[in-house]
N, C-alpha and C positions, 0 to 999 in steps of 0.2 A: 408387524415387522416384515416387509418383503424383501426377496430371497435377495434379488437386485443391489438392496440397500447392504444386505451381508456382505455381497460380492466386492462390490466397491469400498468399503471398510475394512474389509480383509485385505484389498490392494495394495494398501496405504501401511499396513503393517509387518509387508513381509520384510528381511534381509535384502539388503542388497537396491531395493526398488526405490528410490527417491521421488519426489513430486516430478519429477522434469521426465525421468522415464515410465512412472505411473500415468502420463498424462498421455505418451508415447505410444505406448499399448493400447489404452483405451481408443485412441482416434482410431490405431491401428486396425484393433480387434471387432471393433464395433461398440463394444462395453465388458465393464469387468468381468461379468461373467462366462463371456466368450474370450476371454486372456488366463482365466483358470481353464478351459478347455477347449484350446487351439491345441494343435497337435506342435511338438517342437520344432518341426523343421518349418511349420509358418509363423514361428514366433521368432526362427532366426533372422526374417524379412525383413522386420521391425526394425527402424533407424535404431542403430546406438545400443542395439541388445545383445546380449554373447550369452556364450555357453555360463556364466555364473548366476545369471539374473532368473535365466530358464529354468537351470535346477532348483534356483530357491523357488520358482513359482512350482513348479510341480512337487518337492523335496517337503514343503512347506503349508500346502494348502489345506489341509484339513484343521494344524494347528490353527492358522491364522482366521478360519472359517470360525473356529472356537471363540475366539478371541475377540472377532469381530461381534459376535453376538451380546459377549458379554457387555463391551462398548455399548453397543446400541443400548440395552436394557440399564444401563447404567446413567444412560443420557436421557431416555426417557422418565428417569426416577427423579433424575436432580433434576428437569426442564433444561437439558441444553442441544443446542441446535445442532445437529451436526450438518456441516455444508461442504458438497464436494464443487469442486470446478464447476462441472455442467447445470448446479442449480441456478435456480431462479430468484434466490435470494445472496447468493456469492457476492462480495465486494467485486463491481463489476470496475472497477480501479486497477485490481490487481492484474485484470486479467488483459491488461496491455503489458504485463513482462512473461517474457517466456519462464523465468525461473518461479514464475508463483506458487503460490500453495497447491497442494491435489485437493486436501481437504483441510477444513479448520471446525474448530469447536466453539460456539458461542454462548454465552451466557447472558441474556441482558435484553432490552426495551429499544436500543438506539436502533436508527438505521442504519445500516453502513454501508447504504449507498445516498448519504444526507447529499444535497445540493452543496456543501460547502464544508472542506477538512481541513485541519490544521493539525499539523502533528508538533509537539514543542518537547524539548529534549536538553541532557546536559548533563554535569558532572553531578557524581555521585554526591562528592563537598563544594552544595553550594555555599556560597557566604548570604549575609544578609543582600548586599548587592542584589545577587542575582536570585533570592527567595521573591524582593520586590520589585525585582522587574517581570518576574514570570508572574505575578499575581497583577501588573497593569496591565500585561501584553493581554491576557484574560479575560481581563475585564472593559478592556479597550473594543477587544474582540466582538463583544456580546451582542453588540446592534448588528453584528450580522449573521447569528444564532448559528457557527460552525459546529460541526461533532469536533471536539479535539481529543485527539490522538496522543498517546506517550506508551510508556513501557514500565508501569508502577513500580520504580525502582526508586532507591534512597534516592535524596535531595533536587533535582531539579523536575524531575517527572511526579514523583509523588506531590509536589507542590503545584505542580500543573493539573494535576486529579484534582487536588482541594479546591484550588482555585476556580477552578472548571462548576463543582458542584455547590460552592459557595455562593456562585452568580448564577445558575439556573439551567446553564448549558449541559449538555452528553457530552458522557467523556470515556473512553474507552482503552483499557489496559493491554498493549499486546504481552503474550508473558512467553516466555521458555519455558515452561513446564507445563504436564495436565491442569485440566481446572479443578482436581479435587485437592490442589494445597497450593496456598497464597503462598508467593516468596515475593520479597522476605514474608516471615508471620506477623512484622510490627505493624505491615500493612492493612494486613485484614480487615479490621474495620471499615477502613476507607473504599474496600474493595467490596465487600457489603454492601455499602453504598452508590457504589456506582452501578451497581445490577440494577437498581433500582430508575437510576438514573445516568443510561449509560451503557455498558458490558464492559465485560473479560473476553478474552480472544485469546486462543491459540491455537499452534497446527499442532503440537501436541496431544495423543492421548492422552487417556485417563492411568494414571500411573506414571507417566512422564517425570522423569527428576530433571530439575535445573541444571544441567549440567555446562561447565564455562562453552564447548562447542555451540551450545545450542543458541545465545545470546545473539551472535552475529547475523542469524537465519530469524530467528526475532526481529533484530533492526529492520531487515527487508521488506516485511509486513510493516512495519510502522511509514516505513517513507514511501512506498507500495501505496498505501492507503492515504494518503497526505497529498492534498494540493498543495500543500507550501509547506517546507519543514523549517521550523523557529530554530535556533539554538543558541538555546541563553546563557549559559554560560560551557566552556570545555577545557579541559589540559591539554596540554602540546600530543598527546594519544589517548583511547581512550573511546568505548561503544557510540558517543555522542560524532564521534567525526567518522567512524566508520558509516552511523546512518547518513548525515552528510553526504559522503561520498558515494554511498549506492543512491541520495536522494537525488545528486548529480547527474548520475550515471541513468536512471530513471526521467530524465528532463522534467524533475520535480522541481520549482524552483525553494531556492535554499535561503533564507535570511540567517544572521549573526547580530549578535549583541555586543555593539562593542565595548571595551573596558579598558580597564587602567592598565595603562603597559607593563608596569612591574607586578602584576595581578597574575599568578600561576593559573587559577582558575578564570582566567580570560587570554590566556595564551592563544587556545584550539580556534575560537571567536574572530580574535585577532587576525591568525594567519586565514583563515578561510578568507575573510573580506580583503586582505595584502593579495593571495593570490588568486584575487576573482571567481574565486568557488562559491561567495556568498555576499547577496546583496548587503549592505548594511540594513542593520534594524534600529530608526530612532522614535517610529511612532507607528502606528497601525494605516497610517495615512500610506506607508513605503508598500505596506502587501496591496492597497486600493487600488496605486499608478501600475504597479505589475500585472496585478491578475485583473486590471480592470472589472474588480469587484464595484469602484462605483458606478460605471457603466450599468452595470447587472440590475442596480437599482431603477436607473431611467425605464420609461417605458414607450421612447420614440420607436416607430415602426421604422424596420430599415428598409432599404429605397430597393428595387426590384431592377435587376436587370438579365434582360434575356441576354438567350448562348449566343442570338445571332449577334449581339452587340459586345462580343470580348474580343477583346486583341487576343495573338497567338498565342502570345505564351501563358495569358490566362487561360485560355480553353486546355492550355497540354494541365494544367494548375488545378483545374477544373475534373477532367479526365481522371487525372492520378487519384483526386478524391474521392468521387464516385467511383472508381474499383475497387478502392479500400472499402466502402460504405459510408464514404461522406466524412470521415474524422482520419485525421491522423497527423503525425507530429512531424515537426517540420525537418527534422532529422533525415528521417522517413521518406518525406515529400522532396527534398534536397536529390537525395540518391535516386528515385526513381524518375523526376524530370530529369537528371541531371543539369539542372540549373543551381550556380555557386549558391553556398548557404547566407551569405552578404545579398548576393542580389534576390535571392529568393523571402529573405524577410522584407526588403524593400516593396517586393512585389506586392505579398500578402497584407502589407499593410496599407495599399491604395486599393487594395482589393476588399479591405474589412469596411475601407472610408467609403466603399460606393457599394456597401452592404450585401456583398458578393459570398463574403466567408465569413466567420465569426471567430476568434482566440479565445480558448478555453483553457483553461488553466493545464500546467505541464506540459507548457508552447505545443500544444496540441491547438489545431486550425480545422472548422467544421464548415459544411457548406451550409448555406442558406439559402431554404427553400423559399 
Protein backbone atom coordinates (compact mmCIF):
# COMPACT_ATOMS: atom_id res chain seq x y z
CA UNK A 1 0.00 0.00 0.00
CA UNK A 2 1.94 3.28 -0.96
CA UNK A 3 1.75 6.26 1.16
CA UNK A 4 0.67 8.19 -2.26
CA UNK A 5 -2.26 5.96 -2.80
CA UNK A 6 -3.46 6.86 1.07
CA UNK A 7 -3.04 10.45 0.25
CA UNK A 8 -5.16 10.46 -2.79
CA UNK A 9 -7.90 8.43 -0.98
CA UNK A 10 -8.03 10.40 1.93
CA UNK A 11 -8.61 13.51 -0.70
CA UNK A 12 -11.63 12.05 -1.81
CA UNK A 13 -13.10 11.84 1.71
CA UNK A 14 -12.75 14.84 3.42
CA UNK A 15 -15.87 17.50 4.21
CA UNK A 16 -16.31 19.96 1.95
CA UNK A 17 -13.89 18.72 -1.00
CA UNK A 18 -15.93 17.44 -4.09
CA UNK A 19 -14.42 15.80 -7.26
CA UNK A 20 -14.27 19.12 -9.19
CA UNK A 21 -12.13 20.82 -6.30
CA UNK A 22 -10.23 17.44 -5.49
CA UNK A 23 -9.16 17.65 -8.91
CA UNK A 24 -8.38 21.29 -8.43
CA UNK A 25 -5.81 20.93 -5.73
CA UNK A 26 -4.33 18.07 -7.15
CA UNK A 27 -3.32 19.93 -10.64
CA UNK A 28 -2.69 22.74 -8.25
CA UNK A 29 -0.48 21.16 -5.67
CA UNK A 30 1.24 18.65 -7.75
CA UNK A 31 -0.34 15.62 -5.92
CA UNK A 32 -2.38 14.82 -2.95
CA UNK A 33 0.07 14.59 -0.84
CA UNK A 34 1.49 17.90 -1.45
CA UNK A 35 -2.35 19.41 -0.83
CA UNK A 36 -2.21 17.70 2.88
CA UNK A 37 1.05 19.78 3.19
CA UNK A 38 1.01 22.98 1.23
CA UNK A 39 0.99 25.68 3.67
CA UNK A 40 -2.62 27.68 3.74
CA UNK A 41 -1.85 30.72 2.31
CA UNK A 42 -0.63 28.51 -0.98
CA UNK A 43 -3.75 26.69 -0.90
CA UNK A 44 -5.77 29.97 -0.94
CA UNK A 45 -4.10 30.37 -4.65
CA UNK A 46 -6.03 27.46 -5.64
CA UNK A 47 -8.99 28.37 -8.14
CA UNK A 48 -12.22 28.08 -6.34
CA UNK A 49 -10.82 27.24 -2.76
CA UNK A 50 -11.69 29.44 0.60
CA UNK A 51 -11.09 29.49 3.98
CA UNK A 52 -13.81 26.37 4.46
CA UNK A 53 -12.26 23.83 2.25
CA UNK A 54 -8.66 24.71 3.82
CA UNK A 55 -9.61 24.01 7.33
CA UNK A 56 -11.25 20.77 6.46
CA UNK A 57 -8.09 19.85 4.78
CA UNK A 58 -5.91 20.62 7.69
CA UNK A 59 -8.99 20.12 10.52
CA UNK A 60 -9.44 16.74 8.97
CA UNK A 61 -6.42 15.02 7.92
CA UNK A 62 -5.31 12.53 10.15
CA UNK A 63 -8.99 11.35 10.37
CA UNK A 64 -9.41 10.83 6.76
CA UNK A 65 -5.63 9.44 6.58
CA UNK A 66 -7.41 6.77 8.89
CA UNK A 67 -10.02 6.25 6.77
CA UNK A 68 -8.41 6.13 3.69
CA UNK A 69 -6.39 3.19 4.88
CA UNK A 70 -9.10 1.36 6.03
CA UNK A 71 -10.57 1.85 2.24
CA UNK A 72 -7.78 0.57 0.59
CA UNK A 73 -7.41 -2.64 2.80
CA UNK A 74 -10.94 -3.27 2.37
CA UNK A 75 -10.59 -2.98 -1.49
CA UNK A 76 -7.84 -5.11 -1.54
CA UNK A 77 -9.75 -7.97 0.36
CA UNK A 78 -12.92 -7.99 -1.63
CA UNK A 79 -10.68 -7.33 -5.22
CA UNK A 80 -12.00 -3.94 -6.14
CA UNK A 81 -10.30 -1.51 -8.08
CA UNK A 82 -9.92 1.60 -6.81
CA UNK A 83 -9.38 4.36 -9.77
CA UNK A 84 -8.50 7.86 -9.33
CA UNK A 85 -8.58 10.35 -12.34
CA UNK A 86 -4.83 10.24 -13.18
CA UNK A 87 -4.84 6.50 -13.69
CA UNK A 88 -4.26 4.44 -16.39
CA UNK A 89 -7.10 2.38 -16.30
CA UNK A 90 -9.80 5.57 -15.50
CA UNK A 91 -12.88 5.54 -18.07
CA UNK A 92 -10.99 7.84 -20.23
CA UNK A 93 -14.70 8.97 -21.44
CA UNK A 94 -15.31 10.67 -18.47
CA UNK A 95 -12.65 12.60 -18.54
CA UNK A 96 -13.79 14.87 -21.31
CA UNK A 97 -16.32 16.68 -18.55
CA UNK A 98 -14.93 18.73 -16.20
CA UNK A 99 -17.45 17.65 -13.43
CA UNK A 100 -16.14 13.82 -13.58
CA UNK A 101 -15.43 11.67 -11.01
CA UNK A 102 -11.85 12.14 -8.59
CA UNK A 103 -12.06 8.60 -7.96
CA UNK A 104 -14.50 5.54 -8.46
CA UNK A 105 -14.49 1.91 -7.29
CA UNK A 106 -14.73 -1.07 -9.52
CA UNK A 107 -15.61 -4.31 -9.24
CA UNK A 108 -15.47 -6.55 -12.29
CA UNK A 109 -13.72 -8.09 -15.69
CA UNK A 110 -15.19 -5.47 -18.39
CA UNK A 111 -13.26 -2.72 -19.73
CA UNK A 112 -14.29 0.49 -19.42
CA UNK A 113 -12.79 1.83 -21.88
CA UNK A 114 -14.41 -0.95 -24.52
CA UNK A 115 -14.34 0.53 -28.11
CA UNK A 116 -18.16 0.75 -27.96
CA UNK A 117 -20.81 1.92 -25.02
CA UNK A 118 -24.19 2.00 -24.72
CA UNK A 119 -25.95 3.13 -21.78
CA UNK A 120 -29.94 2.25 -21.83
CA UNK A 121 -32.16 3.63 -19.10
CA UNK A 122 -35.90 4.25 -17.88
CA UNK A 123 -38.72 4.15 -15.68
CA UNK A 124 -38.72 2.33 -12.63
CA UNK A 125 -42.62 0.75 -13.99
CA UNK A 126 -41.67 -0.72 -16.96
CA UNK A 127 -44.72 -2.29 -18.72
CA UNK A 128 -44.25 -5.37 -20.85
CA UNK A 129 -43.87 -2.85 -23.89
CA UNK A 130 -40.94 -1.64 -22.72
CA UNK A 131 -39.39 -4.90 -20.68
CA UNK A 132 -39.52 -6.10 -24.66
CA UNK A 133 -38.19 -3.53 -26.40
CA UNK A 134 -35.11 -3.23 -24.00
CA UNK A 135 -34.37 -7.01 -24.47
CA UNK A 136 -34.39 -6.49 -28.67
CA UNK A 137 -32.48 -3.10 -28.42
CA UNK A 138 -29.94 -5.81 -26.63
CA UNK A 139 -30.03 -8.08 -28.60
CA UNK A 140 -30.06 -6.26 -31.86
CA UNK A 141 -27.04 -4.62 -30.30
CA UNK A 142 -24.89 -7.85 -29.98
CA UNK A 143 -23.22 -7.90 -33.45
CA UNK A 144 -21.41 -5.02 -32.43
CA UNK A 145 -20.39 -6.50 -28.87
CA UNK A 146 -20.93 -2.79 -26.93
CA UNK A 147 -20.21 -2.73 -22.97
CA UNK A 148 -23.86 -1.57 -21.92
CA UNK A 149 -24.20 0.76 -19.29
CA UNK A 150 -27.29 1.29 -16.88
CA UNK A 151 -27.87 1.92 -13.20
CA UNK A 152 -29.20 -1.60 -11.76
CA UNK A 153 -32.32 -0.16 -10.69
CA UNK A 154 -36.03 -1.73 -10.73
CA UNK A 155 -37.56 -2.21 -14.15
CA UNK A 156 -35.96 -0.75 -17.22
CA UNK A 157 -32.13 -0.97 -16.19
CA UNK A 158 -32.38 -4.14 -14.25
CA UNK A 159 -33.91 -5.59 -17.52
CA UNK A 160 -31.09 -4.19 -19.44
CA UNK A 161 -28.44 -6.06 -17.13
CA UNK A 162 -30.35 -9.31 -17.85
CA UNK A 163 -30.62 -8.86 -21.09
CA UNK A 164 -27.18 -7.79 -21.61
CA UNK A 165 -25.88 -11.11 -19.80
CA UNK A 166 -28.51 -13.33 -21.42
CA UNK A 167 -26.91 -12.59 -24.88
CA UNK A 168 -23.13 -12.67 -23.86
CA UNK A 169 -22.27 -8.86 -23.69
CA UNK A 170 -20.64 -6.75 -20.34
CA UNK A 171 -22.75 -4.90 -18.63
CA UNK A 172 -22.00 -2.61 -15.96
CA UNK A 173 -24.08 -1.21 -12.92
CA UNK A 174 -23.41 2.42 -12.02
CA UNK A 175 -24.74 2.57 -8.46
CA UNK A 176 -25.16 5.44 -5.58
CA UNK A 177 -23.89 3.75 -2.95
CA UNK A 178 -20.51 1.67 -1.76
CA UNK A 179 -20.03 -1.68 -3.29
CA UNK A 180 -20.29 -3.57 -0.08
CA UNK A 181 -24.41 -3.45 -0.51
CA UNK A 182 -26.37 -4.08 -3.63
CA UNK A 183 -29.44 -1.66 -3.77
CA UNK A 184 -32.13 -2.57 -4.13
CA UNK A 185 -31.17 -6.25 -2.41
CA UNK A 186 -33.70 -7.92 -4.96
CA UNK A 187 -30.94 -7.37 -7.20
CA UNK A 188 -28.08 -9.07 -6.05
CA UNK A 189 -28.06 -11.96 -7.66
CA UNK A 190 -27.92 -10.34 -11.02
CA UNK A 191 -25.33 -8.15 -9.67
CA UNK A 192 -23.21 -11.25 -8.83
CA UNK A 193 -23.39 -11.97 -12.15
CA UNK A 194 -22.42 -9.23 -13.87
CA UNK A 195 -18.89 -9.11 -11.77
CA UNK A 196 -18.35 -11.99 -13.45
CA UNK A 197 -19.48 -10.63 -16.70
CA UNK A 198 -19.32 -7.22 -16.62
CA UNK A 199 -18.81 -4.87 -13.08
CA UNK A 200 -20.39 -2.48 -10.56
CA UNK A 201 -19.09 0.90 -10.51
CA UNK A 202 -19.16 3.60 -8.13
CA UNK A 203 -17.63 7.00 -6.91
CA UNK A 204 -18.86 5.99 -3.73
CA UNK A 205 -16.98 4.59 -0.74
CA UNK A 206 -17.17 1.58 0.94
CA UNK A 207 -19.95 2.52 3.58
CA UNK A 208 -21.66 4.67 1.18
CA UNK A 209 -25.68 4.55 1.80
CA UNK A 210 -28.05 5.29 -1.19
CA UNK A 211 -29.07 8.20 -0.29
CA UNK A 212 -31.98 9.98 -2.84
CA UNK A 213 -29.06 13.17 -3.46
CA UNK A 214 -26.64 10.72 -4.62
CA UNK A 215 -28.78 9.26 -7.68
CA UNK A 216 -28.48 12.27 -9.82
CA UNK A 217 -24.45 12.27 -9.48
CA UNK A 218 -24.96 8.54 -10.55
CA UNK A 219 -26.75 9.54 -13.72
CA UNK A 220 -23.61 11.63 -14.65
CA UNK A 221 -21.42 8.54 -14.59
CA UNK A 222 -23.79 6.51 -16.73
CA UNK A 223 -24.26 9.12 -19.76
CA UNK A 224 -20.39 10.28 -18.81
CA UNK A 225 -19.55 6.68 -19.79
CA UNK A 226 -22.10 6.13 -22.91
CA UNK A 227 -21.60 6.84 -26.54
CA UNK A 228 -25.17 6.72 -26.95
CA UNK A 229 -27.81 6.80 -24.23
CA UNK A 230 -31.10 4.48 -25.05
CA UNK A 231 -34.07 5.49 -23.22
CA UNK A 232 -36.68 3.08 -23.42
CA UNK A 233 -39.09 3.95 -21.74
CA UNK A 234 -39.80 7.33 -19.13
CA UNK A 235 -42.62 9.55 -17.12
CA UNK A 236 -43.16 13.11 -17.89
CA UNK A 237 -40.07 13.29 -14.71
CA UNK A 238 -38.09 11.17 -13.27
CA UNK A 239 -33.70 9.85 -13.10
CA UNK A 240 -34.16 8.58 -16.72
CA UNK A 241 -34.62 12.30 -18.26
CA UNK A 242 -32.43 13.78 -16.01
CA UNK A 243 -29.44 11.29 -17.50
CA UNK A 244 -30.91 12.35 -20.81
CA UNK A 245 -30.42 15.78 -20.32
CA UNK A 246 -26.83 15.68 -18.76
CA UNK A 247 -26.50 13.03 -21.88
CA UNK A 248 -27.39 16.15 -23.95
CA UNK A 249 -25.46 18.40 -22.28
CA UNK A 250 -22.40 15.84 -22.60
CA UNK A 251 -22.94 15.90 -26.68
CA UNK A 252 -23.75 12.25 -25.95
CA UNK A 253 -26.06 11.57 -28.55
CA UNK A 254 -29.50 10.44 -27.02
CA UNK A 255 -32.01 8.06 -28.60
CA UNK A 256 -35.93 7.45 -27.25
CA UNK A 257 -38.46 4.75 -27.75
CA UNK A 258 -41.27 5.92 -28.97
CA UNK A 259 -44.88 4.88 -27.61
CA UNK A 260 -48.46 5.07 -27.29
CA UNK A 261 -49.48 8.59 -26.70
CA UNK A 262 -51.85 7.90 -23.91
CA UNK A 263 -48.82 5.49 -22.29
CA UNK A 264 -47.73 7.40 -18.92
CA UNK A 265 -44.73 5.34 -19.14
CA UNK A 266 -43.91 6.76 -22.58
CA UNK A 267 -44.63 10.37 -21.88
CA UNK A 268 -40.65 11.25 -20.93
CA UNK A 269 -39.75 9.21 -24.63
CA UNK A 270 -42.31 11.11 -26.32
CA UNK A 271 -41.46 14.64 -25.22
CA UNK A 272 -37.69 14.13 -25.67
CA UNK A 273 -38.07 13.19 -29.53
CA UNK A 274 -41.17 16.30 -29.77
CA UNK A 275 -38.57 18.63 -28.62
CA UNK A 276 -35.49 17.41 -30.45
CA UNK A 277 -33.52 16.32 -27.31
CA UNK A 278 -33.69 12.75 -28.67
CA UNK A 279 -33.26 11.07 -31.86
CA UNK A 280 -36.11 8.44 -32.40
CA UNK A 281 -35.28 4.83 -31.73
CA UNK A 282 -37.06 2.34 -34.26
CA UNK A 283 -34.28 -0.12 -34.84
CA UNK A 284 -30.57 -0.48 -34.20
CA UNK A 285 -30.01 0.53 -37.87
CA UNK A 286 -30.90 4.52 -36.37
CA UNK A 287 -27.63 4.40 -33.77
CA UNK A 288 -25.42 2.90 -37.22
CA UNK A 289 -26.54 6.17 -39.57
CA UNK A 290 -25.55 8.37 -36.24
CA UNK A 291 -22.48 7.20 -34.81
CA UNK A 292 -21.44 5.69 -38.18
CA UNK A 293 -20.97 2.51 -36.46
CA UNK A 294 -21.17 0.87 -39.86
CA UNK A 295 -18.51 2.82 -41.24
CA UNK A 296 -16.39 1.52 -38.26
CA UNK A 297 -16.93 -1.94 -39.77
CA UNK A 298 -15.49 -1.16 -43.43
CA UNK A 299 -11.95 -1.43 -43.75
CA UNK A 300 -11.41 1.20 -46.73
CA UNK A 301 -8.06 3.15 -46.16
CA UNK A 302 -8.88 6.78 -46.05
CA UNK A 303 -7.46 8.99 -48.88
CA UNK A 304 -4.33 11.14 -47.53
CA UNK A 305 -4.26 14.68 -47.93
CA UNK A 306 -1.29 17.04 -47.25
CA UNK A 307 -1.45 20.58 -45.07
CA UNK A 308 -0.12 22.12 -48.26
CA UNK A 309 -3.41 21.04 -50.12
CA UNK A 310 -6.28 22.51 -47.59
CA UNK A 311 -8.29 25.53 -48.14
CA UNK A 312 -8.11 28.21 -45.27
CA UNK A 313 -10.46 27.43 -43.34
CA UNK A 314 -9.54 23.93 -43.07
CA UNK A 315 -5.96 24.45 -41.96
CA UNK A 316 -7.68 27.19 -39.10
CA UNK A 317 -9.89 23.47 -38.68
CA UNK A 318 -6.90 21.73 -38.70
CA UNK A 319 -4.77 24.08 -36.23
CA UNK A 320 -7.63 24.19 -33.56
CA UNK A 321 -7.34 20.25 -33.47
CA UNK A 322 -3.83 19.60 -33.22
CA UNK A 323 -3.78 22.19 -30.12
CA UNK A 324 -6.28 20.28 -28.57
CA UNK A 325 -4.32 16.85 -29.48
CA UNK A 326 -6.15 16.08 -32.49
CA UNK A 327 -9.78 15.25 -30.86
CA UNK A 328 -12.40 17.44 -29.88
CA UNK A 329 -15.99 18.17 -30.07
CA UNK A 330 -17.38 20.23 -32.44
CA UNK A 331 -19.00 22.44 -29.78
CA UNK A 332 -15.56 23.12 -28.74
CA UNK A 333 -14.18 23.45 -32.21
CA UNK A 334 -17.17 26.05 -33.16
CA UNK A 335 -15.98 28.56 -30.33
CA UNK A 336 -12.43 28.36 -30.88
CA UNK A 337 -12.37 28.85 -34.83
CA UNK A 338 -15.13 30.97 -34.35
CA UNK A 339 -16.72 29.64 -37.51
CA UNK A 340 -20.85 29.28 -37.02
CA UNK A 341 -21.75 25.73 -35.69
CA UNK A 342 -24.15 25.21 -39.11
CA UNK A 343 -21.32 26.01 -41.24
CA UNK A 344 -18.68 24.44 -39.24
CA UNK A 345 -20.55 20.88 -39.55
CA UNK A 346 -20.93 21.49 -43.24
CA UNK A 347 -17.25 22.00 -43.22
CA UNK A 348 -16.23 18.79 -41.25
CA UNK A 349 -18.20 16.72 -43.12
CA UNK A 350 -16.30 17.30 -46.75
CA UNK A 351 -13.50 17.28 -44.57
CA UNK A 352 -14.32 13.45 -43.18
CA UNK A 353 -15.32 12.66 -47.18
CA UNK A 354 -11.75 13.57 -48.38
CA UNK A 355 -10.44 11.65 -45.15
CA UNK A 356 -9.14 14.64 -43.55
CA UNK A 357 -10.81 14.07 -39.99
CA UNK A 358 -12.77 11.40 -38.65
CA UNK A 359 -16.52 11.65 -36.37
CA UNK A 360 -16.36 9.72 -33.40
CA UNK A 361 -19.01 9.20 -31.37
CA UNK A 362 -20.30 12.25 -28.99
CA UNK A 363 -19.93 14.65 -32.28
CA UNK A 364 -16.49 14.49 -31.24
CA UNK A 365 -14.24 15.04 -34.71
CA UNK A 366 -10.41 13.43 -34.64
CA UNK A 367 -7.66 14.09 -37.12
CA UNK A 368 -6.24 11.68 -39.37
CA UNK A 369 -3.06 10.82 -39.51
Amino acid sequence: MSDSRQFQVALSLLPYVGAKTAKTLVSYCGSAEEVFSAPSSRLLKAPNVGQRIIKSIKENKSQALEEANKQLSIAEREDVKILIYTDKGYPKRLLRHEDSPYILYYKGNADLNAQKTVGIVGTRKATEYGKAMTQKIVRDLTRYNPLIISGLAYGIDIFSHKASLECGLDTVGVMANGLDKIYPPAHKNTAFDMIDQGGLLTEGCFGTMPDPSRFPQRNRVIAGLSDVLIVVEAAKKGGALITANIANYYNCEVFAVPGNLEAMASEGCNKLIRNHQAHIYTSVEDIEYILKWDLDERTTKPIKKSVGQLTMEEQIIMNKLEEDGGTMAIDSLSIKTQIPLGQLASQLLMMEMKGIVKALPGKQFKVVH
